[in-house]
ZADOTI-566788 format. One record per atom (N, C-alpha, C, O): chain; y, x, z; residue number from 0; atom name. Coordinates in nm, 3 decimals, always signed. Example, Ala and Ser with C-alpha at 12.3 -4.5 7.8 and 13.67 -1.06 7.14 Angstrom:
// ZADOTI-566788
  chain        v        u        w  resi  name
      A   -0.569   +1.319   +0.780     0     N
      A   -0.450   +1.230   +0.780     0    CA
      A   -0.330   +1.320   +0.780     0     C
      A   -0.332   +1.424   +0.846     0     O
      A   -0.225   +1.285   +0.708     1     N
      A   -0.106   +1.367   +0.714     1    CA
      A   +0.003   +1.290   +0.787     1     C
      A   +0.114   +1.341   +0.804     1     O
// end
This chain:
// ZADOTI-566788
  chain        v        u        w  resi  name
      A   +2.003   +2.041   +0.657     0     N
      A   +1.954   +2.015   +0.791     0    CA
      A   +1.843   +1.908   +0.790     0     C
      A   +1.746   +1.916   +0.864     0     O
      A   +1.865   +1.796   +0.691     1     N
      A   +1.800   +1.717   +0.658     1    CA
      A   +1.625   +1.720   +0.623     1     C
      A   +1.540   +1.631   +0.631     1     O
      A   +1.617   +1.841   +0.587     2     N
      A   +1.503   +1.890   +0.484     2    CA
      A   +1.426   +2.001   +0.625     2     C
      A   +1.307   +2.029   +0.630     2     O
      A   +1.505   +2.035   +0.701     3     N
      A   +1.478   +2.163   +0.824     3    CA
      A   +1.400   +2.051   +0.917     3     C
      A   +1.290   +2.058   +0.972     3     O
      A   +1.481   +1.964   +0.914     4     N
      A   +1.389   +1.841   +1.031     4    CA
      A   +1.276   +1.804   +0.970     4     C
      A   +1.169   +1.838   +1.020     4     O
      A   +1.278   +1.728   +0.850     5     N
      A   +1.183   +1.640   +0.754     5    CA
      A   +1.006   +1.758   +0.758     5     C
      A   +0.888   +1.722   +0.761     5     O
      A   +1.075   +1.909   +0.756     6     N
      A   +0.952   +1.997   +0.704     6    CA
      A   +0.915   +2.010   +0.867     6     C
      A   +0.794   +2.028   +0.875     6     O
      A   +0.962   +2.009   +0.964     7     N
      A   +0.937   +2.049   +1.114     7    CA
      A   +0.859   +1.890   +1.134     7     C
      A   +0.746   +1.892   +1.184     7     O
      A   +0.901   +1.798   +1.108     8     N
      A   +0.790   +1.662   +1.154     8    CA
      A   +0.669   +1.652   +1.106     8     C
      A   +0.572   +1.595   +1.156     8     O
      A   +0.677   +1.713   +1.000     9     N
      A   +0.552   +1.713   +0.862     9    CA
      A   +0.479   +1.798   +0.970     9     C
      A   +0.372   +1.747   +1.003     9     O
      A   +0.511   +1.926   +1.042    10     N
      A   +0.402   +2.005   +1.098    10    CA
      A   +0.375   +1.972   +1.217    10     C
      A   +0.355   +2.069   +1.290    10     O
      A   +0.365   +1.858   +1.273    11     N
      A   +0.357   +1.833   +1.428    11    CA
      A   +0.221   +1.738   +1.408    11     C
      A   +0.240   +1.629   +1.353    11     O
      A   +0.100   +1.768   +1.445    12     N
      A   +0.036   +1.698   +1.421    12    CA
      A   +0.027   +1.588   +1.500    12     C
      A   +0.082   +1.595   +1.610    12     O
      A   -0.046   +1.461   +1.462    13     N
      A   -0.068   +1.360   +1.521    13    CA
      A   +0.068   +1.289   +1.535    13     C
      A   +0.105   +1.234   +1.638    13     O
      A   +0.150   +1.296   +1.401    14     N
      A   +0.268   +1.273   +1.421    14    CA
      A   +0.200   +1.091   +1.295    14     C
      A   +0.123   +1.083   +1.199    14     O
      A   +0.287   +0.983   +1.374    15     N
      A   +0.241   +0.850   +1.322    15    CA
      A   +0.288   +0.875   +1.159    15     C
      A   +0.390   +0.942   +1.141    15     O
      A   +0.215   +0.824   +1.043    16     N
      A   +0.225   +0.826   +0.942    16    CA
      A   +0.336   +0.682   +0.884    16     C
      A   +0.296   +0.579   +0.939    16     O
      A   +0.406   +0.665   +0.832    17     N
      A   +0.520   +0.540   +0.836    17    CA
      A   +0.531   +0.455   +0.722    17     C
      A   +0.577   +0.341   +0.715    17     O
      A   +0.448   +0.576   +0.578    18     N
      A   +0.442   +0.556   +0.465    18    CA
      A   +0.322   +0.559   +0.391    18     C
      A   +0.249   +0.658   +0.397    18     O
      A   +0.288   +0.445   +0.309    19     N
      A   +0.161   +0.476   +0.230    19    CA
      A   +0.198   +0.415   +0.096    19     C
      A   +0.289   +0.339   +0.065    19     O
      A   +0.087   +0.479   +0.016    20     N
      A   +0.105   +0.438   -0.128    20    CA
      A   -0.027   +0.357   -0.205    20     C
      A   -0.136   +0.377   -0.152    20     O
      A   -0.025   +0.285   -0.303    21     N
      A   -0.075   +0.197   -0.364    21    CA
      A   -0.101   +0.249   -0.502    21     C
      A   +0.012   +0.287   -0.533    21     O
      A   -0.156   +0.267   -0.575    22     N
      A   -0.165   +0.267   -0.726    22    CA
      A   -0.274   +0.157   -0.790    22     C
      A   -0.395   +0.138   -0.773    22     O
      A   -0.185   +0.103   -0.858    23     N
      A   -0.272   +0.003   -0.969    23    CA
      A   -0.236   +0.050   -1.120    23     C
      A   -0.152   +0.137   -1.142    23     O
      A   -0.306   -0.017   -1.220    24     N
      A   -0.311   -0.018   -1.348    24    CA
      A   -0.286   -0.168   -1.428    24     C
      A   -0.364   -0.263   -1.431    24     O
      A   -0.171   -0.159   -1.480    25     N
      A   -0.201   -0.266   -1.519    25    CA
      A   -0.303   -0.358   -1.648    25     C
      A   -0.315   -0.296   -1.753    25     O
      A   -0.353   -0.459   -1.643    26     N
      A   -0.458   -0.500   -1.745    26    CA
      A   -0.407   -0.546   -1.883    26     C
      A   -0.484   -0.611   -1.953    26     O
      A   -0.271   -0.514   -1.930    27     N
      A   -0.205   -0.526   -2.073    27    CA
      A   -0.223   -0.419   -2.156    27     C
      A   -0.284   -0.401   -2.261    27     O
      A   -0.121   -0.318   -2.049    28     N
      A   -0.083   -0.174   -2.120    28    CA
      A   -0.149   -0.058   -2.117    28     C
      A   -0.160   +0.032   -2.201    28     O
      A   -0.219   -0.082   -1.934    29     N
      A   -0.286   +0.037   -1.941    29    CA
      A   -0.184   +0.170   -1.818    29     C
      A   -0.220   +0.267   -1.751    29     O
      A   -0.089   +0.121   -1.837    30     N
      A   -0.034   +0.176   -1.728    30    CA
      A   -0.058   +0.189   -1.579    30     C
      A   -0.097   +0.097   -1.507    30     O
      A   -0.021   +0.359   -1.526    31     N
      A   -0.047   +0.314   -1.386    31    CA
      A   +0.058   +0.318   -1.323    31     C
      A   +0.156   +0.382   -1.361    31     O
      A   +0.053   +0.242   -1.206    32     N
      A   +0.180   +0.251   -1.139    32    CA
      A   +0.118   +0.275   -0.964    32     C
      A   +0.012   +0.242   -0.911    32     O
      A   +0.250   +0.351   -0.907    33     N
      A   +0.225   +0.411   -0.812    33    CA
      A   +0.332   +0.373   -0.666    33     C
      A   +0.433   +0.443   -0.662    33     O
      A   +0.320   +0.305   -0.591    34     N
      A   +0.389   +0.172   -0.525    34    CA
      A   +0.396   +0.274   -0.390    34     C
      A   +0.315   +0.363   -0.368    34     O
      A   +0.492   +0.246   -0.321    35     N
      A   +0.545   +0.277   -0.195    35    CA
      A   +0.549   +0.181   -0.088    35     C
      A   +0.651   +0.119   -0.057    35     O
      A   +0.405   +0.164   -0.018    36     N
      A   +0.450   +0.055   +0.136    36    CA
      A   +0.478   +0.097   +0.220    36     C
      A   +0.400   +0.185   +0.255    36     O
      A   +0.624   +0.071   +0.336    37     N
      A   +0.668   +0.109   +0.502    37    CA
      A   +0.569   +0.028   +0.600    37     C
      A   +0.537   -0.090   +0.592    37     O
      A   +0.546   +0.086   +0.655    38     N
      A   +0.417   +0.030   +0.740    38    CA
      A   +0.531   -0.044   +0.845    38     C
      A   +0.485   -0.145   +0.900    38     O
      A   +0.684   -0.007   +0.885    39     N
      A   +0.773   -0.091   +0.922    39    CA
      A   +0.816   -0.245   +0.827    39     C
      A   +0.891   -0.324   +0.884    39     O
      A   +0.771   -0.274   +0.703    40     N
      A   +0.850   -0.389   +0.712    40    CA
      A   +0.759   -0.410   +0.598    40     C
      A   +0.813   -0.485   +0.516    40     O
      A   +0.634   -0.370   +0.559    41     N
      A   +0.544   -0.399   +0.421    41    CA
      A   +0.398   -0.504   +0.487    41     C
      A   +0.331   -0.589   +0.428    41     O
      A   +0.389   -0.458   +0.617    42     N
      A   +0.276   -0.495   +0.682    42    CA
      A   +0.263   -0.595   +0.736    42     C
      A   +0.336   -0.594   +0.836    42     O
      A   +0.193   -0.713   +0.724    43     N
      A   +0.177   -0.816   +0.765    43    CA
      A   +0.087   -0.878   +0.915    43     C
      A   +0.004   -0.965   +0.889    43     O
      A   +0.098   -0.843   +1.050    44     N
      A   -0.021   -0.864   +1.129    44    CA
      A   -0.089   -1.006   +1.063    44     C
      A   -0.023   -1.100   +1.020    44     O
      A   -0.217   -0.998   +1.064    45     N
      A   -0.276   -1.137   +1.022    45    CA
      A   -0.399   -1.132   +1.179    45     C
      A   -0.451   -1.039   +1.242    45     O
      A   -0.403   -1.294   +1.192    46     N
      A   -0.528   -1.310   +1.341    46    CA
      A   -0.617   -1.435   +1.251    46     C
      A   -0.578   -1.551   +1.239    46     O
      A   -0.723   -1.389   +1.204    47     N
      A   -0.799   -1.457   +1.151    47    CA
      A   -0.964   -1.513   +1.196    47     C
      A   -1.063   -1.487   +1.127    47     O
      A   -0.969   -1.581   +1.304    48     N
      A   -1.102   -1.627   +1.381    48    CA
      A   -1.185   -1.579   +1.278    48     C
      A   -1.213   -1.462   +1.302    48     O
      A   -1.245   -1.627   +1.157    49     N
      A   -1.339   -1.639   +1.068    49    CA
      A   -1.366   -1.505   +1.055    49     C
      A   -1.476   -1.466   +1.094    49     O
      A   -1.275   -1.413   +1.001    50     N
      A   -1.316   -1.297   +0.987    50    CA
      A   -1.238   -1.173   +1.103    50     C
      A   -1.125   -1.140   +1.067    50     O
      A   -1.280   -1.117   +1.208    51     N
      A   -1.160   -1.042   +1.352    51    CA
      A   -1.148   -0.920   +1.267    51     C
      A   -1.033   -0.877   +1.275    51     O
      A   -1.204   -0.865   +1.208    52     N
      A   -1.158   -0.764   +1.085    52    CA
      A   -1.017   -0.718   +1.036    52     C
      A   -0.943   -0.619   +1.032    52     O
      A   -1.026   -0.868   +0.998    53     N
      A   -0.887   -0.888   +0.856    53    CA
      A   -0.764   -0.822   +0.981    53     C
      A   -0.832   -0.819   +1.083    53     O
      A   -0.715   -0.805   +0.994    54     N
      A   -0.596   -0.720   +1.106    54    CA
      A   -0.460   -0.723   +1.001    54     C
      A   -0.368   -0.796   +1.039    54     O
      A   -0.446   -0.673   +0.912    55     N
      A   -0.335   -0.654   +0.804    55    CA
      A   -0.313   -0.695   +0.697    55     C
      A   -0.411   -0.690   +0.622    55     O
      A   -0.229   -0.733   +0.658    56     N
      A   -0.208   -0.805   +0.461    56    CA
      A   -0.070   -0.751   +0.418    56     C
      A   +0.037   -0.739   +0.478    56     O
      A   -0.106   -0.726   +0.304    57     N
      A   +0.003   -0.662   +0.213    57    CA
      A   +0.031   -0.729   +0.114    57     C
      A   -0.069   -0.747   +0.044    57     O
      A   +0.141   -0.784   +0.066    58     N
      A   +0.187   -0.827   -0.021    58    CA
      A   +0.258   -0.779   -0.139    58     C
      A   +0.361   -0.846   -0.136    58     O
      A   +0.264   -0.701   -0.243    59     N
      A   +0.346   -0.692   -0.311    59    CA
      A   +0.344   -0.754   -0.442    59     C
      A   +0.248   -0.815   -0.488    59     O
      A   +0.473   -0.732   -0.510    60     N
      A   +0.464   -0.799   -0.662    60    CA
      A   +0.564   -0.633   -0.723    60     C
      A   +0.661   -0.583   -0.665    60     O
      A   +0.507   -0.589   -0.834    61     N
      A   +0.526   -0.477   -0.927    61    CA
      A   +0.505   -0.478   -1.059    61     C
      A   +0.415   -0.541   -1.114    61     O
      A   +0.585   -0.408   -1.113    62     N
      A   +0.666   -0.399   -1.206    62    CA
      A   +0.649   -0.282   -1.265    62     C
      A   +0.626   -0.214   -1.165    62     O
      A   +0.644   -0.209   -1.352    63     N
      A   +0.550   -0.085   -1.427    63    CA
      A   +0.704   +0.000   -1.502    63     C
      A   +0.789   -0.083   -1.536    63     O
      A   +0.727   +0.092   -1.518    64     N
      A   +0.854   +0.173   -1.596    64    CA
      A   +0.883   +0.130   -1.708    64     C
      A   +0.989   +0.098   -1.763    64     O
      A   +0.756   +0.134   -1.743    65     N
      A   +0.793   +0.105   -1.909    65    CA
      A   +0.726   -0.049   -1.986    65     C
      A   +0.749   -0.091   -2.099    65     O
      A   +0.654   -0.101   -1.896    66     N
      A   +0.516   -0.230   -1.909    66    CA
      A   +0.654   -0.300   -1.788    66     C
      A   +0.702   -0.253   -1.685    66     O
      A   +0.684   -0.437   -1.867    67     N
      A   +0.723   -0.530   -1.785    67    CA
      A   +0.675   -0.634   -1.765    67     C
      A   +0.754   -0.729   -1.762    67     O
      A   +0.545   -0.659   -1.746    68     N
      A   +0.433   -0.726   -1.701    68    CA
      A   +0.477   -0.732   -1.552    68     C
      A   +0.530   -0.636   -1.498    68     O
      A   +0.447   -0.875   -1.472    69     N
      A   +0.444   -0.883   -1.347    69    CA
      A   +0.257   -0.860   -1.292    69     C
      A   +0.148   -0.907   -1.324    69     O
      A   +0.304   -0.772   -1.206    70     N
      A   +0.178   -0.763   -1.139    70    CA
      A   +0.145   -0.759   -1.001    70     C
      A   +0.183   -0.666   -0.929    70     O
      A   +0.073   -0.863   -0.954    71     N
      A   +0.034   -0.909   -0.824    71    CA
      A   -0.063   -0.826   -0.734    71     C
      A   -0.170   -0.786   -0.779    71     O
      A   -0.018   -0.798   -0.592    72     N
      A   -0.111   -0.713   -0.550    72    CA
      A   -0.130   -0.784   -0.382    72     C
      A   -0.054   -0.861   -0.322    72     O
      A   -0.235   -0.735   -0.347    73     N
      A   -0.264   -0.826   -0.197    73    CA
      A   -0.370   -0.734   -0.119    73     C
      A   -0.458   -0.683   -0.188    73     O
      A   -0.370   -0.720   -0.042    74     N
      A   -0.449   -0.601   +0.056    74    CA
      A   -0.495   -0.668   +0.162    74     C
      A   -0.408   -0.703   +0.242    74     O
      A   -0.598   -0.695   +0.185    75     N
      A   -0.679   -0.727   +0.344    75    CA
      A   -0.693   -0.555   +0.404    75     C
      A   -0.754   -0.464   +0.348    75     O
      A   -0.630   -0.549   +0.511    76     N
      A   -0.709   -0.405   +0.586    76    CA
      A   -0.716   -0.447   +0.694    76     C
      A   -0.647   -0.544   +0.729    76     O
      A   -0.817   -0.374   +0.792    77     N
      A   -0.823   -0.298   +0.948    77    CA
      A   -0.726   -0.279   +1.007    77     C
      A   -0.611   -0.295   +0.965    77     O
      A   -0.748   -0.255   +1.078    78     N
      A   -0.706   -0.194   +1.241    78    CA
      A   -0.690   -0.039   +1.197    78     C
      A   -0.598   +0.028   +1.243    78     O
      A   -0.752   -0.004   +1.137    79     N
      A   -0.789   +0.122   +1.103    79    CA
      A   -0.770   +0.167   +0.955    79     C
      A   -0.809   +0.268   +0.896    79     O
      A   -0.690   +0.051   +0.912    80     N
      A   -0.625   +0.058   +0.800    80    CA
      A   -0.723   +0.144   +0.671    80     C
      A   -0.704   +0.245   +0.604    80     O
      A   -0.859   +0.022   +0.682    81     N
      A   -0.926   +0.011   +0.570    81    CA
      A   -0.940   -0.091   +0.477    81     C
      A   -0.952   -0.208   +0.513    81     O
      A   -0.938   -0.055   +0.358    82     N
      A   -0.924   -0.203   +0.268    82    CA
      A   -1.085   -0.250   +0.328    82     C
      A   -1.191   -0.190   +0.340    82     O
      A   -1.041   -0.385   +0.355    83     N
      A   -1.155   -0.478   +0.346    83    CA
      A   -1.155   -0.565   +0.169    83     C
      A   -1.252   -0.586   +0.097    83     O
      A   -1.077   -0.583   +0.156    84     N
      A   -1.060   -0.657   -0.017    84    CA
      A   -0.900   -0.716   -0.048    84     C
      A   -0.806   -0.771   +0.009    84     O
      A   -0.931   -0.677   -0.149    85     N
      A   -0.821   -0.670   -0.262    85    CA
      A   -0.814   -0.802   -0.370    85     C
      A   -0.909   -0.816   -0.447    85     O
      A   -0.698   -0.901   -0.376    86     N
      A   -0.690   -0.973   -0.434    86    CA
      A   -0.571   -0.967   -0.569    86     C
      A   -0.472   -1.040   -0.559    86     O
      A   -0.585   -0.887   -0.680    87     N
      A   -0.524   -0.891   -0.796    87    CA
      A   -0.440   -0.977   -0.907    87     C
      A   -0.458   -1.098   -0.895    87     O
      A   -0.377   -0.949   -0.984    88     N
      A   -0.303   -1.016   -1.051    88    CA
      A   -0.242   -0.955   -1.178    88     C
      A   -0.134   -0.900   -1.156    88     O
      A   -0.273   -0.951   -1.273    89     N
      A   -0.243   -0.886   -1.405    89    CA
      A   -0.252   -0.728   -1.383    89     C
      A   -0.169   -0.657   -1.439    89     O
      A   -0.349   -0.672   -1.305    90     N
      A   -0.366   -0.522   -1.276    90    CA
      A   -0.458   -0.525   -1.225    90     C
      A   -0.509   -0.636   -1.208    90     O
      A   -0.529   -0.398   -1.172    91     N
      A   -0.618   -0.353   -1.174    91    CA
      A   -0.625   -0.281   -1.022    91     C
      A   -0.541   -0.191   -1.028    91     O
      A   -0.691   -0.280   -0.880    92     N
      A   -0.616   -0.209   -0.788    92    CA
      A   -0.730   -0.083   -0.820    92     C
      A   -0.848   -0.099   -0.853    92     O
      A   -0.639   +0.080   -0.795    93     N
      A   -0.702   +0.146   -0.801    93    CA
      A   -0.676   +0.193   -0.653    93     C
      A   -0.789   +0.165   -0.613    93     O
      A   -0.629   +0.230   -0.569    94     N
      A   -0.640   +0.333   -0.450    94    CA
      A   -0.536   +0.300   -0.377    94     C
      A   -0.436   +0.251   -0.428    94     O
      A   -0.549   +0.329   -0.217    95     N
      A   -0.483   +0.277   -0.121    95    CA
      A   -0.444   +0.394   -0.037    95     C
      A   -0.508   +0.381   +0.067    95     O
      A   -0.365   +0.511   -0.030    96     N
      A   -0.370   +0.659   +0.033    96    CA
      A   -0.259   +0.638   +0.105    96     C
      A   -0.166   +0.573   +0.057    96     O
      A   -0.250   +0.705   +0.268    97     N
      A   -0.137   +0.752   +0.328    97    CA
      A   -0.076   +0.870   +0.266    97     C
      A   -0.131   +0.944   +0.186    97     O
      A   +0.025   +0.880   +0.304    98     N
      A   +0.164   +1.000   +0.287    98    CA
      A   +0.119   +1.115   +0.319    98     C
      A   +0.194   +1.213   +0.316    98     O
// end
């Protein structure tokens, strides 16, 4: 029943997106890793005079399958949930895609 609902929401368009993903590489191994943010509890509102842009910040810290390297990740976006810039940490950011 689970899967009957899940495929019926998927086709409703203009239906809010809840989930996005992250991929970085890290700068040891070479690995990529492929990160899961909830736009419920990953998203940071930020109100920044200097720049009215900055709207969102993301925080994560990740961890690779097989590379246990800590790796730091940080996201400035929009309103419109565009990276404005990316602040790194033993990786590499490659791409920022919704669900």
């Amino acid at each position: 029943m689970k899967e009957i609902k899940r495929f019926i929401k998927n086709l409703v368009p203009g239906a809010p997106k809840k989930a996005f993903y992250v991929a970085v590489k890290c700068s040891d191994c070479g690995e990529e890793v492929k990160v899961r943010i909830n736009r419920s509890s990953d998203f940071q509102i930020e109100y920044n005079a200097q720049n009215p842009e900055h709207y969102y910040t993301i925080k994560k810290e990740i961890i690779g399958k097989n590379c246990f390297n800590l790796m730091g990740l940080k996201l400035a976006l929009t309103k419109n949930l565009k990276v404005l810039f990316d602040d790194v940490s033993g990786c590499k950011f490659i791409e920022f895609e919704r669900e």
